[in-house]
C-alpha positions in Angstrom: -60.6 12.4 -5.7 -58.9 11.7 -9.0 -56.7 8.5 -6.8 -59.7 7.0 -5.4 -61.4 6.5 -8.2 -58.4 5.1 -9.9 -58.0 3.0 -6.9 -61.9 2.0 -7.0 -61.4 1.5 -10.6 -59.7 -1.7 -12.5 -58.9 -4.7 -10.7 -56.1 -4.0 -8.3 -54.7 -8.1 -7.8 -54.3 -8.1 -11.7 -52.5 -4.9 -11.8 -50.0 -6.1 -8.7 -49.3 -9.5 -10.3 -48.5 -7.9 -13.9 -45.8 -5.6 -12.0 -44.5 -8.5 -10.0 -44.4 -10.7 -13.5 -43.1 -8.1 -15.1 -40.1 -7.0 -12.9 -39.3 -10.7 -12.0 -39.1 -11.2 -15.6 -36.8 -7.7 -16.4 -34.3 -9.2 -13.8 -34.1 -12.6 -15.5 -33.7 -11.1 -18.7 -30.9 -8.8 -18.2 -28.8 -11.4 -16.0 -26.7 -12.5 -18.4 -25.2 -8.7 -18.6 -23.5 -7.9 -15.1 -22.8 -12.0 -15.4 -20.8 -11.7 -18.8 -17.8 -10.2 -16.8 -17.6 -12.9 -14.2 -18.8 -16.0 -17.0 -15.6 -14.8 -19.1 -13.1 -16.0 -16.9 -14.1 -19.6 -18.0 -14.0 -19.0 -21.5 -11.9 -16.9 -23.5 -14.1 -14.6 -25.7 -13.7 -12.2 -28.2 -14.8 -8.1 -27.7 -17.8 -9.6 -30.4 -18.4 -12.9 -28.3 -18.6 -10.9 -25.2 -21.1 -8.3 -27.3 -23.1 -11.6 -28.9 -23.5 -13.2 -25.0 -25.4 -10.0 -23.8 -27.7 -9.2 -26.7 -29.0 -12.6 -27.6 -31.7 -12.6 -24.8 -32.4 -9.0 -26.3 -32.9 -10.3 -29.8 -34.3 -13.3 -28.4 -37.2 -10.9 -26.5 -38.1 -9.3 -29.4 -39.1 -12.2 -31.4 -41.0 -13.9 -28.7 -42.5 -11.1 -27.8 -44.7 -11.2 -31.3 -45.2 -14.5 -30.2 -46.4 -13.7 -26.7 -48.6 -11.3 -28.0 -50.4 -14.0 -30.6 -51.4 -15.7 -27.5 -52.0 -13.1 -25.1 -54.9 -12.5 -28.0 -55.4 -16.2 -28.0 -55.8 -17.6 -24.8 -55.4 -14.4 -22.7 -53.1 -13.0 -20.5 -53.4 -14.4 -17.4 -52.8 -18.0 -19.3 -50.1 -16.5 -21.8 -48.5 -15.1 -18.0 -48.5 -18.5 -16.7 -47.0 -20.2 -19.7 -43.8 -17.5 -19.8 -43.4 -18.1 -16.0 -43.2 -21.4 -16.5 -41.1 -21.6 -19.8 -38.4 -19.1 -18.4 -37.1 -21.2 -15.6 -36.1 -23.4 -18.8 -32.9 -21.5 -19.8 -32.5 -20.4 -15.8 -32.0 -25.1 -14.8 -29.9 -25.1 -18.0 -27.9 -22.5 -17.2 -27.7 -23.7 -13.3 -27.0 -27.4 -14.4 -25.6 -28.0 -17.7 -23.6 -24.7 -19.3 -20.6 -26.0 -20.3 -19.5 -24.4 -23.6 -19.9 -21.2 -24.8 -22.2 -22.4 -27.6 -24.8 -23.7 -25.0 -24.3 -20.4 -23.0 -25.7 -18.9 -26.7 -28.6 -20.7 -26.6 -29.5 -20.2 -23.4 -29.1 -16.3 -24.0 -31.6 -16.4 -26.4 -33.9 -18.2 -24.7 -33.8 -15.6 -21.9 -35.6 -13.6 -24.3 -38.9 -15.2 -23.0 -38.5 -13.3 -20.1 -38.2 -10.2 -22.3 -41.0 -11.3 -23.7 -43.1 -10.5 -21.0 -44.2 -7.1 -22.3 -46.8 -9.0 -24.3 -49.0 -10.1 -21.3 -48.0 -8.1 -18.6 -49.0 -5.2 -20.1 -52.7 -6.2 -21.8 -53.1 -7.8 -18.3 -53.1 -4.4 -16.5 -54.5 -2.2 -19.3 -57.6 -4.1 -20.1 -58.9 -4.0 -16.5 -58.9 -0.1 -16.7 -60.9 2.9 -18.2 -59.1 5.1 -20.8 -58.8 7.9 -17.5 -56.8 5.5 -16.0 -54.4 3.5 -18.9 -51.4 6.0 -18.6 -51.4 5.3 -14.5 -51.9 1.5 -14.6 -49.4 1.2 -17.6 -47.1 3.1 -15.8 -47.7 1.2 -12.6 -47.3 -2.3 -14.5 -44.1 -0.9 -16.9 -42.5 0.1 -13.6 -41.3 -3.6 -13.6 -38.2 -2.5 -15.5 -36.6 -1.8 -12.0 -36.0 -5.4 -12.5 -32.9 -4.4 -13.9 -31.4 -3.0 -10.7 -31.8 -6.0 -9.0 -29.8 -8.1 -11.6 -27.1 -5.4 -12.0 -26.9 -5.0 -7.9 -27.0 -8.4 -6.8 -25.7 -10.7 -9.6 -22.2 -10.7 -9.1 -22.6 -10.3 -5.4 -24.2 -13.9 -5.4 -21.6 -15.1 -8.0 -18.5 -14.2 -6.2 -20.2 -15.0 -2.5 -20.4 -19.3 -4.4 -17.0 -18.9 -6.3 -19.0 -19.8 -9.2 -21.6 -18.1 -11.4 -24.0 -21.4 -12.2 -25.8 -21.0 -8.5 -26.9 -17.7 -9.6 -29.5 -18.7 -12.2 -30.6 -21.9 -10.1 -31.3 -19.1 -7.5 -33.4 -17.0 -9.8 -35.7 -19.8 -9.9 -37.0 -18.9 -6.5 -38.4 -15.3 -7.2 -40.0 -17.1 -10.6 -41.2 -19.7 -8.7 -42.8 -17.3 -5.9 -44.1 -15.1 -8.8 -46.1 -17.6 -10.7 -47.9 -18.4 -7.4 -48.8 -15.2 -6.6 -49.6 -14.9 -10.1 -51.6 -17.9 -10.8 -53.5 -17.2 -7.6 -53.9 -13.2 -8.3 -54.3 -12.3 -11.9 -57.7 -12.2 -13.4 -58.3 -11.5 -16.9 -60.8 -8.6 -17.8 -64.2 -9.3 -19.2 -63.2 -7.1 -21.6 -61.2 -9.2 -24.0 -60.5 -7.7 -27.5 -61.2 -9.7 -30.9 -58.2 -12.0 -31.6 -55.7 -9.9 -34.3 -55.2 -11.5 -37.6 -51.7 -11.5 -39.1 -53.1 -9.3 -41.9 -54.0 -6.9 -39.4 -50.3 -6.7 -38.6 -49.4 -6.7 -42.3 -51.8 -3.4 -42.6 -50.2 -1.5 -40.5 -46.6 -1.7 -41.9 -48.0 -0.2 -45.5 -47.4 3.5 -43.3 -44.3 5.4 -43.0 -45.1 6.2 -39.4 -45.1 2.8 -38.1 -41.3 2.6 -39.2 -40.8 5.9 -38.0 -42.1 5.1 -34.5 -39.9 1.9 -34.5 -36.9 3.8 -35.6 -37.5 6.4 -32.7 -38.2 3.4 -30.0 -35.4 1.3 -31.1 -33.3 4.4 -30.0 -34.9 5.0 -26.6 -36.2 1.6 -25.4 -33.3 -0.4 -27.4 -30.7 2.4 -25.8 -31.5 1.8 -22.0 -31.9 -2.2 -22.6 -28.7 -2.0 -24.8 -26.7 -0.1 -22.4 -27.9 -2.4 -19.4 -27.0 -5.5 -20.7 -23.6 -3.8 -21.9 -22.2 -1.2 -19.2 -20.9 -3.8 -16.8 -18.6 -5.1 -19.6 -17.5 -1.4 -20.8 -16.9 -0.6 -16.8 -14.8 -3.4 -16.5 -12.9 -3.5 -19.8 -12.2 0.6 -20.2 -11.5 1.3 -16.6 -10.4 -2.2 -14.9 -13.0 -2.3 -12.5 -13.8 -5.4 -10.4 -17.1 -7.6 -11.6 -19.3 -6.3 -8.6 -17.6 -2.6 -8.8 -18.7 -2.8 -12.5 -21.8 -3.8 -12.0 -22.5 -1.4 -9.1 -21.6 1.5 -11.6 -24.3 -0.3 -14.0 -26.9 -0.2 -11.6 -26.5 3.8 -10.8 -26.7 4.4 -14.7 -29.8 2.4 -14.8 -31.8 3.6 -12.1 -32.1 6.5 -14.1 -33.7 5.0 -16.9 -35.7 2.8 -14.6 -37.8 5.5 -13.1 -37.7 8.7 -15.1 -40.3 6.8 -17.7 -43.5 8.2 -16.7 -42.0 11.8 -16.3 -41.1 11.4 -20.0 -45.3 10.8 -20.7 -46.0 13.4 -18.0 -43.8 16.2 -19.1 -45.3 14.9 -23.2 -48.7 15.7 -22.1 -48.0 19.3 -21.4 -44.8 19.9 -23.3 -46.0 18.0 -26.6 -44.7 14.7 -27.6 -43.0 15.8 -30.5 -41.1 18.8 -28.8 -40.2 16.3 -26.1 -38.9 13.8 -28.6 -36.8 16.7 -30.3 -34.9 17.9 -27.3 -34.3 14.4 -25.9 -32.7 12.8 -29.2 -30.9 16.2 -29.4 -29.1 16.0 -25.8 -29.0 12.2 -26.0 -26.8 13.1 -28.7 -24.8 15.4 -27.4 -24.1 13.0 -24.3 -23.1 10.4 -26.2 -20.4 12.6 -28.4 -19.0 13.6 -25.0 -18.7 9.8 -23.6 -17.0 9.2 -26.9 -14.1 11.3 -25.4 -13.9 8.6 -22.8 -13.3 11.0 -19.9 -12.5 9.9 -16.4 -14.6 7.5 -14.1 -16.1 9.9 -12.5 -17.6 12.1 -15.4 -18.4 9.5 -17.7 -20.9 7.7 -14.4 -22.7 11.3 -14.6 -23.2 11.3 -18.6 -24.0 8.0 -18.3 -26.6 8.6 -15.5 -28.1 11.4 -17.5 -28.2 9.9 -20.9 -30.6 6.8 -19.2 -32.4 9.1 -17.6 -33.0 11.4 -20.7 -33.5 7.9 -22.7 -36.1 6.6 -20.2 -38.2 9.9 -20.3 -37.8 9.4 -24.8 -39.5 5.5 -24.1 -42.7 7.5 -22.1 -43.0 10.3 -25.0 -43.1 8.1 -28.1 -45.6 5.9 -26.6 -47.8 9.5 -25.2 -47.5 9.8 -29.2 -48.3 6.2 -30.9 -51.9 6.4 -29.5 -52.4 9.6 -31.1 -51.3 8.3 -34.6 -52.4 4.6 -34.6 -56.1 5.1 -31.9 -57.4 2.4 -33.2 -54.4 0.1 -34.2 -52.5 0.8 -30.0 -52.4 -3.3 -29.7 -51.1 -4.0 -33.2 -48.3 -0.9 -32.9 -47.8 -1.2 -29.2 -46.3 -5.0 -29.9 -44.5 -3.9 -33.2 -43.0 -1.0 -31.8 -41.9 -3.0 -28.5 -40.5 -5.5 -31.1 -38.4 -2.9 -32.5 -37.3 -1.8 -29.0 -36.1 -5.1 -28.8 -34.3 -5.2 -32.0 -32.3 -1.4 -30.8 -31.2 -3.4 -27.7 -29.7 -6.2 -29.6 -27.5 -3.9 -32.1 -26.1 -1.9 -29.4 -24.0 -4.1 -27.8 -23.1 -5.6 -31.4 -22.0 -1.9 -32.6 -19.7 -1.1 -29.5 -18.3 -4.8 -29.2 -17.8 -4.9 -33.4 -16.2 -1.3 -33.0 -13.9 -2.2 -29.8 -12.8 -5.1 -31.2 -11.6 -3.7 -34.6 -10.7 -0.3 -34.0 -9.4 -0.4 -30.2 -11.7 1.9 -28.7 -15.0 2.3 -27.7 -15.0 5.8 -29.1 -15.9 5.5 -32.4 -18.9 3.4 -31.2 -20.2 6.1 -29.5 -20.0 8.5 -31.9 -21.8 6.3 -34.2 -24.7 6.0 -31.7 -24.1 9.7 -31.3 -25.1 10.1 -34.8 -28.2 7.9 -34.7 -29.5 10.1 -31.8 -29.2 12.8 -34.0 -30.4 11.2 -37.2 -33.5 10.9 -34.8 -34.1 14.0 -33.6 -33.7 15.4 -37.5 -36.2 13.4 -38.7 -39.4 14.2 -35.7 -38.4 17.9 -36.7 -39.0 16.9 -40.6 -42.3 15.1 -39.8 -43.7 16.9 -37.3 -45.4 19.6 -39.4 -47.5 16.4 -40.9 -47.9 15.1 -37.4 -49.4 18.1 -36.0 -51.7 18.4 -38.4 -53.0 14.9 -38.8 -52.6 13.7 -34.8 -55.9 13.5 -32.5 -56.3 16.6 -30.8 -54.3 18.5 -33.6 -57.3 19.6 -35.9 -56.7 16.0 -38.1 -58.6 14.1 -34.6 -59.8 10.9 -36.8 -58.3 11.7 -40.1 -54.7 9.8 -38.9 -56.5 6.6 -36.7 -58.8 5.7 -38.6 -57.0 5.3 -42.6 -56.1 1.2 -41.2 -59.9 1.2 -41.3 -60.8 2.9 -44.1 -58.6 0.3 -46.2 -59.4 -2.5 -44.6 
């Protein structure tokens, strides 16, 4: 009963062409990771140059994804859709035609990061169209798109070695864009129900609270962990254990499918578990993973930590954001682009802290044990707050007291 009417509900063409624009989009943007290994033989980089390579179109997607997000309020999301379609196969002919020098290869990282960006109308595109029943199922249907990732991490360095060369690889991603912003363009239809365009003052507001750090502090960790480690594992495969590009990247791909698709069990098990316990216990074991990979222990055991840290990391992106609407009910467009933002942000400093630390110390231990102790440091602070959350969150006897203060001072 409960599946037909969300099936009877929304706009099902909008829904399937944000999935496809999203996961199209996940796949460019992570590219340049499994790629790094094979694009390194042409140029001789540095344990930091390799790190800088993978996390620009990180960095690069959390910026535009602010910028996205003004126009998805702007001009919508079907239009906004259209226009990052359209303005990612930039990067993708550079990088197919004209890469040449390292420095260009920079530039064209960052501007991956309108792929990444994607979040911002994707997302607004799927959600608008549905009934507040239904928002955790279509968001979950649309954010499913991160399986891009696999399909970078599996077939990248496949294509590369199969041309002897990795520049055909990005002039090949321009097909699936190409075929996307068809579909796209022919499918997506924005909802009737448009918000009023956000202010940057109404941005402003929101950062006067300590939660809205707090909440991008925690997401940095979960979202900016699984990004991080996907754009990065293919280079820490192939550098700590010698394996081949593909073989590297085929271990990548196994460590990320559990991030990929344990996301909505992280909201589904924060709906009857509580957010904040979830949040508690997965910092905590996320933690204690990442002290044991800092032992560096053989092939075999570190692909199962590995496997289960994603997994536990994907399941921490579902629980914060089963929390943020609690806090911020009124405010969920304003935090849900800041706090993506800050996702963003978490995936760029990974790859910079285990690169900086490889290069300078030797080892990718200490690395992990300083992410070891961020985890931590996370998990320490939702057990500090959460006396204040549970008492001020919706459906925690606060109900408006928590969503409605932005209003109240505005």
């Amino acid at each position: 009963m409960k599946k037909q009417g969300f099936l009877q509900a929304g706009h099902k063409p909008s829904l399937f062409s944000a999935f496809l624009y999203f996961d199209v989009s996940f796949m460019v943007w992570v590219m340049m990771g499994p790629l790094a290994v094979i694009i390194m033989n042409d140029f001789d980089m540095t344990a930091v140059q390799k790190a800088n390579l993978v996390a620009l179109p990180t960095l690069g997607g959390s910026i535009l994804r602010l910028v996205l997000g003004y126009l998805t309020d702007r001009i919508g999301p079907k239009r906004t859709g259209q226009l990052g379609l359209l303005l990612t196969m930039v990067p993708l002919v550079w990088a197919w035609l004209f890469a040449n020098s390292l420095s260009s290869l920079y530039v064209i990282a960052l501007l991956l990061g309108i792929a990444g960006a994607s979040f911002a109308a994707a997302l607004p595109l799927a959600s608008r169209w549905y009934p507040p029943q239904y928002q955790g199922l279509a968001m979950g249907i649309a954010g499913a798109g991160n399986s891009g990732t696999i399909f970078a991490t599996l077939f990248a360095n496949r294509i590369a070695n199969s041309f002897g060369d990795w520049h055909p690889v990005f002039g090949l991603a321009l097909i699936p864009i190409t075929i996307v912003f068809i579909v796209f363009s022919l499918l997506a239809k924005d909802s009737p129900q448009q918000p009023a365009p956000l202010k940057i003052a109404d941005y402003g507001r929101v950062f006067r609270f300590r939660d809205t750090w707090l909440f991008c502090l925690l997401y940095s960790v979960t979202f900016g962990g699984f990004v991080g480690m996907s754009t990065y594992l293919t280079i820490f495969f192939n550098t700590q254990y010698g394996l081949s590009a593909v073989r590297a990247a085929d271990f990548t791909t196994i460590c990320v499918i559990g991030g990929s698709f344990f996301r909505p069990v992280g909201g589904w098990l924060a709906d009857r578990l509580g957010g904040i316990r979830m949040l508690i216990m997965l910092y905590a074991g996320v933690s204690v993973l990442l002290f044991a990979i800092s032992s560096l222990p053989s092939l075999s055991l570190i692909i199962a930590l590995l496997f289960v840290m994603m997994m536990m990391l994907g399941m921490g992106n579902g629980a914060v954001f089963q929390l943020v609407p609690q806090r911020f009910r009124k405010e969920i467009g304003i935090m849900t682009g800041i706090v993506g933002a800050a996702g963003g942000l978490g995936g760029y400093f990974l790859p910079k802290i285990l690169g900086t630390i490889k290069q300078s110390a030797g080892s990718y231990a200490p690395g992990f044990l300083i992410l070891a102790g961020i985890a931590m440091l996370c998990a320490l602070i939702v057990i500090a707050v959460q006396k204040d959350w549970k008492a001020t969150f919706v459906g925690n006897g606060g109900r408006a007291q928590a969503a409605d203060e932005l209003t109240a001072q505005a």
